[in-house]
Biopython code that builds the backbone (N, CA, C, O; Angstrom):
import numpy as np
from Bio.PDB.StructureBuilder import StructureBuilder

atoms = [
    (1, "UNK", "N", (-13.516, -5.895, -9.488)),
    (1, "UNK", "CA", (-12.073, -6.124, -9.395)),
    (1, "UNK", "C", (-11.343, -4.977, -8.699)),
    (1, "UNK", "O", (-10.144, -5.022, -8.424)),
    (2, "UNK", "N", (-12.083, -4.031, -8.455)),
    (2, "UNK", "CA", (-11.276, -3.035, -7.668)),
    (2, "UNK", "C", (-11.253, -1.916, -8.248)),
    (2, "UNK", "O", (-12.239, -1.473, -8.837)),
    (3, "UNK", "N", (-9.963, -1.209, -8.155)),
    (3, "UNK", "CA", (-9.972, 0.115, -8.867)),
    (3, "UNK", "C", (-8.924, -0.062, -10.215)),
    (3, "UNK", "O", (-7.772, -0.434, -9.994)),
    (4, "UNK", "N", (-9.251, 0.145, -11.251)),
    (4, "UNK", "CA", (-8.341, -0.282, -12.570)),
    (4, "UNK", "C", (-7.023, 0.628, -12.317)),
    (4, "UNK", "O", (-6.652, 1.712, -11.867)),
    (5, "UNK", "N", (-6.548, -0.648, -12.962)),
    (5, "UNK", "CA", (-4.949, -0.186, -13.329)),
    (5, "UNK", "C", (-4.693, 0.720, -14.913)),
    (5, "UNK", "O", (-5.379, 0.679, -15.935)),
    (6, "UNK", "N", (-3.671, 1.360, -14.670)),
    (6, "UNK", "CA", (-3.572, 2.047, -15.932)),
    (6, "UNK", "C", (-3.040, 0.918, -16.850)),
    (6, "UNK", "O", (-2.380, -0.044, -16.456)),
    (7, "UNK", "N", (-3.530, 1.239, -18.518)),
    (7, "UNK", "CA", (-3.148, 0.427, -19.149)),
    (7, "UNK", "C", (-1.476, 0.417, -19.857)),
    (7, "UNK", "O", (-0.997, 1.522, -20.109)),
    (8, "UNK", "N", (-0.866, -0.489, -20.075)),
    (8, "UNK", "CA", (1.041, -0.172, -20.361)),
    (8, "UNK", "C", (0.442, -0.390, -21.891)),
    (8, "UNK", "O", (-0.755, -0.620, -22.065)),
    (9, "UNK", "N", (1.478, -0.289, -23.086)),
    (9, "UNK", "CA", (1.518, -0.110, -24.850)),
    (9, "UNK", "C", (1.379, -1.781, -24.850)),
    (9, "UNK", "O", (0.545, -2.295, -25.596)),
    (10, "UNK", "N", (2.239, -2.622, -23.976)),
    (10, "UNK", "CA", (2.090, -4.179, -24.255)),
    (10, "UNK", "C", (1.791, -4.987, -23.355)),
    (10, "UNK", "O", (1.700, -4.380, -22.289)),
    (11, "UNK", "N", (1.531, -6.383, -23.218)),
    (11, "UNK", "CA", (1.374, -7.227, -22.208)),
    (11, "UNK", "C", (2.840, -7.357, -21.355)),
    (11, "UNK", "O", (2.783, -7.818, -20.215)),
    (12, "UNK", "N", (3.812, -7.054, -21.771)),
    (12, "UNK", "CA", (5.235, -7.661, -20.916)),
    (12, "UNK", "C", (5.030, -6.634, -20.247)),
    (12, "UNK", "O", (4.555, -7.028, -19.182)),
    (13, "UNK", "N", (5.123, -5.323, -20.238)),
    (13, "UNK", "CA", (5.158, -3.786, -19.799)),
    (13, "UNK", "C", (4.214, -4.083, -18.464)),
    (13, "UNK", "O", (4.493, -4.047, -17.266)),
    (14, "UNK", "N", (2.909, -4.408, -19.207)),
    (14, "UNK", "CA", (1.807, -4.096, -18.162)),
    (14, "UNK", "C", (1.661, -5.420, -17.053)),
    (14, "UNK", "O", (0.903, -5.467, -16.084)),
    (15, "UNK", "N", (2.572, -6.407, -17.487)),
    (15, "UNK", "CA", (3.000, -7.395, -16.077)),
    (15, "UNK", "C", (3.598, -7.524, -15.462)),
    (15, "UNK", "O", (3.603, -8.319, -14.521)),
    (16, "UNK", "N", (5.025, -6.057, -16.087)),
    (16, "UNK", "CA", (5.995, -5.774, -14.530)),
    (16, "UNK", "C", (5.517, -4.618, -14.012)),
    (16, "UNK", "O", (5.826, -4.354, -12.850)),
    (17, "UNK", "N", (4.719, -3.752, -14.721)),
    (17, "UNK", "CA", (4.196, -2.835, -13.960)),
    (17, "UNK", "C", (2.854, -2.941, -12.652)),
    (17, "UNK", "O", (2.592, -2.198, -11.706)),
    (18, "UNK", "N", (2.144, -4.382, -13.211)),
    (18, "UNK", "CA", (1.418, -5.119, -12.435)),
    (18, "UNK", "C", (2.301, -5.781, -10.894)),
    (18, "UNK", "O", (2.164, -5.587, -9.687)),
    (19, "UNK", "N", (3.108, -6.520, -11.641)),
    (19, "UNK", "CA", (3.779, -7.032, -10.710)),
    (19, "UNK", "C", (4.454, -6.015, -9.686)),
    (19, "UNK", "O", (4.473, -6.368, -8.507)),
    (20, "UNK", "N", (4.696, -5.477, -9.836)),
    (20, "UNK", "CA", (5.713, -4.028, -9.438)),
    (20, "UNK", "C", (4.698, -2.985, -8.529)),
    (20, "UNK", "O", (5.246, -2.319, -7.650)),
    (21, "UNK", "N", (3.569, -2.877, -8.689)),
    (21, "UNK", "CA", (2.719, -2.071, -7.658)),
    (21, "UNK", "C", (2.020, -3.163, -7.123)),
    (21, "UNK", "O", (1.104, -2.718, -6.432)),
    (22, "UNK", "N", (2.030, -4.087, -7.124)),
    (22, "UNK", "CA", (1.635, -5.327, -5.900)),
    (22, "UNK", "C", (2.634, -5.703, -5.230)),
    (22, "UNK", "O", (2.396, -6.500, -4.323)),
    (23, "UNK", "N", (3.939, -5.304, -5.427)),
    (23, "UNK", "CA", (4.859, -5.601, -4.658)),
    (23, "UNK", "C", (4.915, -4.287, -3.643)),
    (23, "UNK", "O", (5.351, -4.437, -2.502)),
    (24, "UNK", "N", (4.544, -3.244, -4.020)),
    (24, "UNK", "CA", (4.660, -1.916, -3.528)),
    (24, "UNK", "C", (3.605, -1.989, -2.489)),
    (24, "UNK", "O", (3.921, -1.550, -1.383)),
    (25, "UNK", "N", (2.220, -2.537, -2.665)),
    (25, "UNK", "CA", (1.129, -2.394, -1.730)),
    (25, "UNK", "C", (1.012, -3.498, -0.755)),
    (25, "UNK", "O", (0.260, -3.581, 0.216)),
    (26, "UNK", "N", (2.127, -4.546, -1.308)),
    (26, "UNK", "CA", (2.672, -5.469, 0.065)),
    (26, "UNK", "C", (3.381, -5.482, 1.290)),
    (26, "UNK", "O", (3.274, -6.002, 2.400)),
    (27, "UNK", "N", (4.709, -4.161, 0.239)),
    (27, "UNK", "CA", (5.166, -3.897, 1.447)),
    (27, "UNK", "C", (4.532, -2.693, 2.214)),
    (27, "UNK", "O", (5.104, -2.420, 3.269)),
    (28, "UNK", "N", (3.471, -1.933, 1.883)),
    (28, "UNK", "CA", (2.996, -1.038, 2.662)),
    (28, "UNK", "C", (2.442, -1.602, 3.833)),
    (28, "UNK", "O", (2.657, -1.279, 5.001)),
    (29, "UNK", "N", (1.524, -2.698, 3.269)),
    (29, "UNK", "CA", (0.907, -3.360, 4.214)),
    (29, "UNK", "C", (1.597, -3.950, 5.693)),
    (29, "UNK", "O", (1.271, -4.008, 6.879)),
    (30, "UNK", "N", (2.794, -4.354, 4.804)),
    (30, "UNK", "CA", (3.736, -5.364, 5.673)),
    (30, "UNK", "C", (4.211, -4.251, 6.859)),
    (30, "UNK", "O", (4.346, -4.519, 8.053)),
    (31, "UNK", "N", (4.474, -2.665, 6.090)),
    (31, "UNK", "CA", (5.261, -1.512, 7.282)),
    (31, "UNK", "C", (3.841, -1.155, 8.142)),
    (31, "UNK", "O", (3.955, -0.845, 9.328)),
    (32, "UNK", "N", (2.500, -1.208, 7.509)),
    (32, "UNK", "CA", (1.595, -0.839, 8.595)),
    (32, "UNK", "C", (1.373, -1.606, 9.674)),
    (32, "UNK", "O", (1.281, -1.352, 10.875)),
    (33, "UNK", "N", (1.307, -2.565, 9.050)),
    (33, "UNK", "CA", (1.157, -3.893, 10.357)),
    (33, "UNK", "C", (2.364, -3.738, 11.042)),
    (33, "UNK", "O", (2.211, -3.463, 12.232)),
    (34, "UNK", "N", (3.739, -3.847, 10.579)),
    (34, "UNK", "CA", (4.639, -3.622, 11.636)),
    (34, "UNK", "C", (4.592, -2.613, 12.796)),
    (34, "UNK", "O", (4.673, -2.799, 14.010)),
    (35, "UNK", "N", (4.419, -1.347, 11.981)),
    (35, "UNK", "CA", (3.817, -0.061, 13.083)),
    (35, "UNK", "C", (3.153, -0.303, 14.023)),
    (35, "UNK", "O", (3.620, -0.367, 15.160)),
    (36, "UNK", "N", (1.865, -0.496, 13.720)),
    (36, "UNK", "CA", (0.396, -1.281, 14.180)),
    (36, "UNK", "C", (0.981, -2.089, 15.486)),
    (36, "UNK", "O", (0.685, -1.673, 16.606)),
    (37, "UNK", "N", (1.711, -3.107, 15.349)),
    (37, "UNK", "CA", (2.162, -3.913, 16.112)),
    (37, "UNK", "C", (3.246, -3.255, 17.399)),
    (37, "UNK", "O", (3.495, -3.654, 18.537)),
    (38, "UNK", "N", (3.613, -2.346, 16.780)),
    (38, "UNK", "CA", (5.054, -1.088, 17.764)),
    (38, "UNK", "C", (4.142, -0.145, 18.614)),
    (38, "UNK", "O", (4.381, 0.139, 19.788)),
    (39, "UNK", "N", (3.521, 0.117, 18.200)),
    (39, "UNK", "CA", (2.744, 1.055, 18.500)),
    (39, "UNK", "C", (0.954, 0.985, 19.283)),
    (39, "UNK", "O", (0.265, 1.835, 19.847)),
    (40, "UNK", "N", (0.707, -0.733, 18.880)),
    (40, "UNK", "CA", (-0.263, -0.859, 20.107)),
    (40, "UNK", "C", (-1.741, -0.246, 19.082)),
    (40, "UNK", "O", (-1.579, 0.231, 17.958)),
    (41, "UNK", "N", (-2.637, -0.338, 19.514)),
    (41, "UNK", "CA", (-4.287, 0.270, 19.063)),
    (41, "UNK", "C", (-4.079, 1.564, 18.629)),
    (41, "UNK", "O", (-3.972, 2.089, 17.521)),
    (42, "UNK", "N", (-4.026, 2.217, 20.572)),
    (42, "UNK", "CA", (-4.132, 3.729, 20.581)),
    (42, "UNK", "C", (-3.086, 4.429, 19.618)),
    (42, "UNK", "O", (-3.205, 5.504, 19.030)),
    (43, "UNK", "N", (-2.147, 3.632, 19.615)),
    (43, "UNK", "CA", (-0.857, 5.005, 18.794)),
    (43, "UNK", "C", (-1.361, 4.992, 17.140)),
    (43, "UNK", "O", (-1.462, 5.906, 16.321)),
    (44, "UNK", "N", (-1.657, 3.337, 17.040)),
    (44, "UNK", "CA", (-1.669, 3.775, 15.796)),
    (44, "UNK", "C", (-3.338, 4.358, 14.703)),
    (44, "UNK", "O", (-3.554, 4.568, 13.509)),
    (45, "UNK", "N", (-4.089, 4.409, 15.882)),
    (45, "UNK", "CA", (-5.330, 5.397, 15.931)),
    (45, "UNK", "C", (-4.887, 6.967, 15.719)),
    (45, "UNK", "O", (-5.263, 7.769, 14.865)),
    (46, "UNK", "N", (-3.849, 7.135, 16.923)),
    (46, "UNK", "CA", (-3.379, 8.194, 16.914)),
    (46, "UNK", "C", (-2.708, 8.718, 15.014)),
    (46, "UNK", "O", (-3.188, 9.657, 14.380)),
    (47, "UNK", "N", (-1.773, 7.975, 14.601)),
    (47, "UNK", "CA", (-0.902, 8.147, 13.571)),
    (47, "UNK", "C", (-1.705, 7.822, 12.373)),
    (47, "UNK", "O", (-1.156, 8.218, 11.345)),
    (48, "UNK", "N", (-2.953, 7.161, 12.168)),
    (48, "UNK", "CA", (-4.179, 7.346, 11.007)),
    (48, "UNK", "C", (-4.747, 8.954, 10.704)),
    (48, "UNK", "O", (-4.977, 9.676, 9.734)),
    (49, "UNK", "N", (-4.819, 9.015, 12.415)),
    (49, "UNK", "CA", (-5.619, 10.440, 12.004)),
    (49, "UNK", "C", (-4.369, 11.559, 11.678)),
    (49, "UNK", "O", (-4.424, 12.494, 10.879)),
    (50, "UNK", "N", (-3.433, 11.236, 12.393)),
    (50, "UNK", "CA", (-2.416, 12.550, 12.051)),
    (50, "UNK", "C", (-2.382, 12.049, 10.670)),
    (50, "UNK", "O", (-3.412, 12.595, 10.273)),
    (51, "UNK", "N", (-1.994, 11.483, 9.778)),
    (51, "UNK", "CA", (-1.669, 10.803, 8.480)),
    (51, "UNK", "C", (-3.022, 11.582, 7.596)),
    (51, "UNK", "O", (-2.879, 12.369, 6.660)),
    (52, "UNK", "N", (-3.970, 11.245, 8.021)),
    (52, "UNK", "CA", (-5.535, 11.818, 6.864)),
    (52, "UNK", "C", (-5.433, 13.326, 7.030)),
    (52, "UNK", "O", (-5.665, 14.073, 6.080)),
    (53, "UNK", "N", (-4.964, 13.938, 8.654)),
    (53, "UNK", "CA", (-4.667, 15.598, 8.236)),
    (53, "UNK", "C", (-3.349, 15.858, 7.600)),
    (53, "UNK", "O", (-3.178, 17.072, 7.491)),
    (54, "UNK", "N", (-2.609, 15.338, 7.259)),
    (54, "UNK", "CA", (-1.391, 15.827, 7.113)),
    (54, "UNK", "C", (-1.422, 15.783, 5.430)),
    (54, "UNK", "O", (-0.446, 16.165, 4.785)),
]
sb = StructureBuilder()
sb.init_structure("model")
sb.init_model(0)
sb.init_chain("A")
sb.init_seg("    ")
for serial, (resi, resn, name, xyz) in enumerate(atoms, 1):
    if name == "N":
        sb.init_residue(resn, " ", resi, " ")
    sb.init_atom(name, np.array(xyz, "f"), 0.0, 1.0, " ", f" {name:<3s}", serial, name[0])
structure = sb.get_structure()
């Protein structure tokens, strides 16, 4: 299943906190691909590696 989530004290807690970092890693996705798309192969080759040194 991936990498575990931390556990919340109840089930309501731990299904907006669920819900709430899948909304977060959607929109990351959604701004990389946008980049990705602005920026073409090379740039955003370029902006991975500056990103892993930085």
């Amino acid at each position: 299943m991936g990498k575990r989530e931390p556990r919340a004290k109840n089930a309501k807690a731990q299904e907006t906190f669920l819900t709430r970092s899948r909304e977060k890693r959607e929109e990351k996705t959604r701004e990389a691909k946008e980049i990705r798309v602005k920026l073409g192969q090379w740039g955003f080759l370029q902006l991975s590696i500056f990103r892993n040194l930085a």
